[in-house]
ZAMARGU-4260 file (C-alpha; in steps of 0.2 Angstrom, whole numbers, plus 5000, padded with zeros to 4 digits):
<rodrens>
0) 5081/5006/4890 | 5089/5019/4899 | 5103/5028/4889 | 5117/5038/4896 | 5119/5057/4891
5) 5132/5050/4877 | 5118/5038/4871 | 5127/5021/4876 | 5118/5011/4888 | 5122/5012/4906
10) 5131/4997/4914 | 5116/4994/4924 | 5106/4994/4908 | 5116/4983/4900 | 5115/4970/4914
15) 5097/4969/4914 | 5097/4964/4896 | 5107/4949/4900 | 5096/4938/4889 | 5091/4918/4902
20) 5100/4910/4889 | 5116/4920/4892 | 5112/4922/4912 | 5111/4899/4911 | 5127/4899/4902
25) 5135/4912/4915 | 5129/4901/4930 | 5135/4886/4924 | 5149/4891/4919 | 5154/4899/4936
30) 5148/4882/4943 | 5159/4872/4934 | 5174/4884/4939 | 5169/4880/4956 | 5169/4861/4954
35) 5187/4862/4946 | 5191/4873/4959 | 5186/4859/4974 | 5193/4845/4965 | 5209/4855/4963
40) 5211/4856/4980 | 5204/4841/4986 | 5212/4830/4975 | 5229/4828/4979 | 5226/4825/4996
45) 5215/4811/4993 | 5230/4805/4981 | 5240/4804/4994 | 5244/4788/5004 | 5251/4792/5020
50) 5234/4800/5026 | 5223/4789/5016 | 5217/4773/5016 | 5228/4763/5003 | 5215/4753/4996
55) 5202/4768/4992 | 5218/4780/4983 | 5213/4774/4966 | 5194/4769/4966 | 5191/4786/4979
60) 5194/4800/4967 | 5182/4790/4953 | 5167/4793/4965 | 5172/4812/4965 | 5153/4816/4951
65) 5144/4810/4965 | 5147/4826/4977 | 5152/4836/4962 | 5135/4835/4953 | 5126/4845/4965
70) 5134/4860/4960 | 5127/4867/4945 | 5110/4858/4951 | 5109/4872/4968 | 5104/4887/4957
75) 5088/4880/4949 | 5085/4864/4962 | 5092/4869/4977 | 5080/4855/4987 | 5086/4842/4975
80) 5105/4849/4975 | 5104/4844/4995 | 5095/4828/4991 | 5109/4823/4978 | 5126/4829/4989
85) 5118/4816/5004 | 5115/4803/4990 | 5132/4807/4985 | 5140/4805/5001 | 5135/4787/5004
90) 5139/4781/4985 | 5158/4790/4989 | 5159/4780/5004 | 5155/4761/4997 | 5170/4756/4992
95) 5178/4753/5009 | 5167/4764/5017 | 5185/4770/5024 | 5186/4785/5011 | 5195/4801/5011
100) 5182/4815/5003 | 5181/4827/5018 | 5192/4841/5008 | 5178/4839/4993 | 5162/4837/5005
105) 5164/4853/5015 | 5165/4865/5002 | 5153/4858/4990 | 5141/4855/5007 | 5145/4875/5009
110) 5142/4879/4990 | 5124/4874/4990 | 5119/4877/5009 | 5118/4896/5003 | 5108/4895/4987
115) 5096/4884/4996 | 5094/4896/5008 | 5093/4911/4999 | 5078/4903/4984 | 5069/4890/4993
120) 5054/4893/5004 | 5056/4887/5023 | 5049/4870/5024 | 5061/4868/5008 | 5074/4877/5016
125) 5075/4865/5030 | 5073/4849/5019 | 5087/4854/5013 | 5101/4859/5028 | 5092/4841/5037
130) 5099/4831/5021 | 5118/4841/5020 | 5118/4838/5038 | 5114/4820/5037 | 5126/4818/5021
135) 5141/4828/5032 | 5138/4815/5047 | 5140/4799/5036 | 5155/4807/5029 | 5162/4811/5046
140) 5156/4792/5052 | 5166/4783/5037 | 5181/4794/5034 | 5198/4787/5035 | 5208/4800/5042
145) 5197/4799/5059 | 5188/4785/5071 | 5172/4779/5065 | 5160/4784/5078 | 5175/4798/5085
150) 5173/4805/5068 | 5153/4807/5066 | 5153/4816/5083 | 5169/4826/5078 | 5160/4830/5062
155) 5143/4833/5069 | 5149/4846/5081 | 5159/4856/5069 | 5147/4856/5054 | 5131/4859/5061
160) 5136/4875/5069 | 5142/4880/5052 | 5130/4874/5043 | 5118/4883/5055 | 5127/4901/5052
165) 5129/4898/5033 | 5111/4893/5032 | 5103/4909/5042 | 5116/4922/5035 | 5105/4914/5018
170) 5088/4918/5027 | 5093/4936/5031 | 5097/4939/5014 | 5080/4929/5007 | 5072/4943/5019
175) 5080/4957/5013 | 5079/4954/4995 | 5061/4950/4999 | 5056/4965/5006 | 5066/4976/4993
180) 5058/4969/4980 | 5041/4971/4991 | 5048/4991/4993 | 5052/4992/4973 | 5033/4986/4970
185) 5023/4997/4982 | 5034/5013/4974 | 5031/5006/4959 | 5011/5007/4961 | 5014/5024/4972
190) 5020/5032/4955 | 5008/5026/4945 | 4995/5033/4956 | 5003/5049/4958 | 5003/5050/4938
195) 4984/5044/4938 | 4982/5057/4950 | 4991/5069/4940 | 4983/5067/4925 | 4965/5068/4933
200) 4971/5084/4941 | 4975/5090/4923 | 4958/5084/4918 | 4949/5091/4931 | 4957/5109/4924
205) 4950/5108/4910 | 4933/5107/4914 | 4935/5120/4924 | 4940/5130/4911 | 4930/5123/4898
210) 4917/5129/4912 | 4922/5147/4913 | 4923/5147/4895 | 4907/5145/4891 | 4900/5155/4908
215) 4911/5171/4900 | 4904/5169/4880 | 4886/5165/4889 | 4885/5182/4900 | 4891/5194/4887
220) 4881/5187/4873 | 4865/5185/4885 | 4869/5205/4887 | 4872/5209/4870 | 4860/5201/4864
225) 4847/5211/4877 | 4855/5228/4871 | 4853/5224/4856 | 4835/5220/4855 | 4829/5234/4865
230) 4824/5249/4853 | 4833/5264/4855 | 4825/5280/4862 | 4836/5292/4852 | 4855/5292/4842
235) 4864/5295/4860 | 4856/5279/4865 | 4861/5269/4851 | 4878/5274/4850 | 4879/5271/4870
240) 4872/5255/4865 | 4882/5249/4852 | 4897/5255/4862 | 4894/5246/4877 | 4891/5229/4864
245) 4909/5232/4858 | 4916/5234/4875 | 4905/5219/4877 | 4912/5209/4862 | 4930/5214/4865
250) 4931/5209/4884 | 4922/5192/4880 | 4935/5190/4866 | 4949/5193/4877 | 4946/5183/4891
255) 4942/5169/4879 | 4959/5169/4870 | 4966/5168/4889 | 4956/5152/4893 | 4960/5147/4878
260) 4977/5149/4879 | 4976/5140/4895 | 4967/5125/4889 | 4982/5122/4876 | 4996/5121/4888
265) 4984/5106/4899 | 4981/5100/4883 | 4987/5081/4885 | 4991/5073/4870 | 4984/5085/4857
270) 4994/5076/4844 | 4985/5062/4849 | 4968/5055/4842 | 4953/5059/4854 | 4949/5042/4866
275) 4931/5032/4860 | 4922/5018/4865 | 4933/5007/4852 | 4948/5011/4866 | 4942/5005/4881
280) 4950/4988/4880 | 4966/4997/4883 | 4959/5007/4896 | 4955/4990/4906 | 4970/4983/4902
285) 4981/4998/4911 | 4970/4997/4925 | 4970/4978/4924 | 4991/4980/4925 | 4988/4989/4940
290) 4981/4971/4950 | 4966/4975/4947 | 4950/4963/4943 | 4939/4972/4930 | 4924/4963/4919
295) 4915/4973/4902 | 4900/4971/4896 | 4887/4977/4884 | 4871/4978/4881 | 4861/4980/4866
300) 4866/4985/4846 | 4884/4994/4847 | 4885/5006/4833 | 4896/5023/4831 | 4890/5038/4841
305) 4895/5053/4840 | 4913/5062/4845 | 4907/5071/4858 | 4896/5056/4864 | 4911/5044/4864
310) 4922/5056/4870 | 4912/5060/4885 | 4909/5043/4887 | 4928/5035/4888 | 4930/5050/4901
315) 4917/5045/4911 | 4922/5027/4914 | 4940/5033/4914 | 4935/5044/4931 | 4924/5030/4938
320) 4937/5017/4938 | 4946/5030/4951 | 4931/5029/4961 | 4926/5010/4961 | 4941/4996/4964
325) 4939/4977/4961 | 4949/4963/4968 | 4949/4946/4961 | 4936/4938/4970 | 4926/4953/4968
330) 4930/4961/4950 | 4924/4978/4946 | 4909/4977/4933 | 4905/4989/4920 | 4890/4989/4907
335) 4887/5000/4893 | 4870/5000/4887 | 4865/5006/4869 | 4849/5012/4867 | 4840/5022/4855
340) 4842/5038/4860 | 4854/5037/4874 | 4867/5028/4881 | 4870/5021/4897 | 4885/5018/4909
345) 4886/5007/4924 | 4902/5004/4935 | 4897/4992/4950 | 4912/4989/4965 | 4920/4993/4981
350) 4919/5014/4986 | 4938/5022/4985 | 4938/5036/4996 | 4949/5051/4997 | 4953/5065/4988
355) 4959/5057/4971 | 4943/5047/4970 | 4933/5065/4976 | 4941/5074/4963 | 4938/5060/4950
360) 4920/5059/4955 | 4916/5077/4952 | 4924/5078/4933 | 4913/5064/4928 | 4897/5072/4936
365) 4902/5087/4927 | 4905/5078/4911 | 4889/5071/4909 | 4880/5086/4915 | 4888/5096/4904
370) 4884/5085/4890 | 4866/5085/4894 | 4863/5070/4903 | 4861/5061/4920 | 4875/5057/4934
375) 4872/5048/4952 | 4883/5040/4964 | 4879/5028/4977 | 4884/5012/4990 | 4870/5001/4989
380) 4863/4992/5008 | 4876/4978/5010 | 4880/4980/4990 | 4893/4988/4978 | 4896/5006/4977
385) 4887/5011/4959 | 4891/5024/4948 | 4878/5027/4935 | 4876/5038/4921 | 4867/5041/4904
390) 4871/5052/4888 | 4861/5057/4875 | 4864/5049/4858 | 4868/5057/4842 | 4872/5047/4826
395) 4889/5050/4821 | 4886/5059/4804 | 4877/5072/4815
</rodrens>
């Protein structure tokens, strides 16, 4: 919930916590408001006799529900609001079939023509403005301030013109909201990808470093170790010796703090606990969220590994699912294999190229390597793309 700098929520904020009951309760009440509204200015002119007919003055206001009804039905059931209103216009006209309702059939035809066009799809949409326009023309055929047939044609030429405007200005709104909300989703998935991407790139450092970690501790021991094994010719050769192991020792110590000191600031999560096997429903379920299709299975006696084995394992499937995408009629398909002295990991689907899906492949190769075991990559003849590896087990206690 967004807050502003004071800590209240921001008007916006607050109007997307409108809960449906309160947002039905708004709608109808606006609705109703409307209604009063239409009969408050169509009433009294349909109470008058000198431009109505006498005998419909009482019985002619009664009929008013049948064209009122409509209205707090064009929100949810815009077709059926445009079904109703012509309904409505024949029942109104009955008694005499002389009746004066034009003043209330307009503006309630107007009130749902725009909803109708706005929610319902196109085939719906035109249901709709056909059944208003049939509703208007009876009105115009049986009202009593015009000629019968003078008065369809009268009413025909006025209201389908603007019933015609009304119901496309509805259409270029449907459209624009339409592609908004088709705007708001593609940024909506850019930004995730740009933070998968931004997280992989942070993971991607730290192998790197993890790398040039272990290359500098690997080199100046390797060399310390040769000095020191060698036997010294005299005292000048030992202590040459012995110095060059410090200098050695301190330079590996050195740059080790630095590397170090680096991997804490690309440390995500540190407070966090360290991602296993037990956590990879969550892990399919973002990557579910994001529309795609993913399927799990596994194979054999699951047990608890070790912490660098599950680690290294979450990782690995975490990278390949940058690297293989599913849809729904083709789901991605991973299996993890138990066996007894490894474990294997299999990610079948479509190949994502490009440089997130490069980057993604290269820190799970180096993963597994690193870890001992066996990485490959590949796009089966007229078959999935297939991303296999396989770990070396150790029992958890180890």
């Amino acid at each position: 919930m967004r807050r502003s700098p004071s800590g209240t929520m921001t008007d916006s904020a607050r109007r997307r916590t409108v809960s449906p009951v309160n947002r039905r309760r708004r709608d109808l009440a606006i609705d109703l408001g409307i209604c009063a509204a239409i009969v408050a200015y169509g009433l009294p002119p349909m109470l008058d006799a000198s431009v109505n007919d006498p005998r419909a003055t009482t019985i002619g206001p009664l009929l008013l529900p049948a064209l009122l009804v409509a209205v707090p039905l064009r929100r949810a059931y815009p077709l059926a609001a445009a079904c109703v209103f012509a309904v409505g216009c024949v029942i109104t006209a009955i008694p005499t079939f002389h009746q004066f309702r034009l003043v209330i059939a307009i503006p309630v035809a107007v009130a749902i023509l725009f909803p109708l066009s706005t929610r319902a799809a196109r085939s719906r949409a035109l249901a709709g403005l056909a059944a208003i326009l049939v509703g208007l023309v009876v009105v115009g055929a049986t009202e009593s301030v015009v000629p019968a047939f003078a008065g369809a044609l009268a009413m025909a030429a006025f209201v389908v013109p603007t019933s015609l405007v009304v119901w496309g200005a509805g259409r270029i709104v449907r459209a624009r909201e339409r592609t908004a909300a088709e705007l708001t989703r593609r940024s909506q998935q850019l930004e995730r990808q740009r933070e998968a991407t931004a997280a992989l790139a942070v993971e991607i450092d730290r192998e790197r470093l993890a790398a040039d970690l272990d290359l500098a501790i690997r080199t100046g021991l390797e060399e310390m170790i040769e000095l020191a094994s060698q036997d010294a010719l005299d005292a000048a050769d030992a202590r040459s010796r012995f110095s060059r192991i410090e200098l050695l020792g301190r330079e590996s110590l050195d740059r080790m703090r630095t590397l170090l000191g680096l991997l804490r600031t690309t440390d995500r999560g540190a407070r966090e606990p360290r991602p296993t096997l037990e956590r990879l429903d969550a892990l399919l379920a973002a990557a579910r969220n994001g529309g795609r299709a993913v399927e799990l299975e596994f194979e054999g006696e699951r047990r608890p590994l070790g912490a660098g084995v599950e680690l290294a394992a979450y990782r690995t499937l975490q990278h390949a699912l940058a690297v293989v995408s599913g849809a729904a009629d083709s789901p991605t398909r991973i299996r993890v294999r138990y066996l007894s002295d490894r474990l294997e990991l299999e990610v079948l689907g479509s190949r994502v190229t490009g440089g997130a899906a490069s980057a993604a492949l290269m820190a799970a190769r180096e993963r597994v390597v690193a870890f001992g075991g066996s990485f490959s990559a590949e796009t089966q003849p007229h078959g999935p793309h297939v991303v296999r590896a396989w770990l070396p087990t150790v029992p958890a206690h180890a």
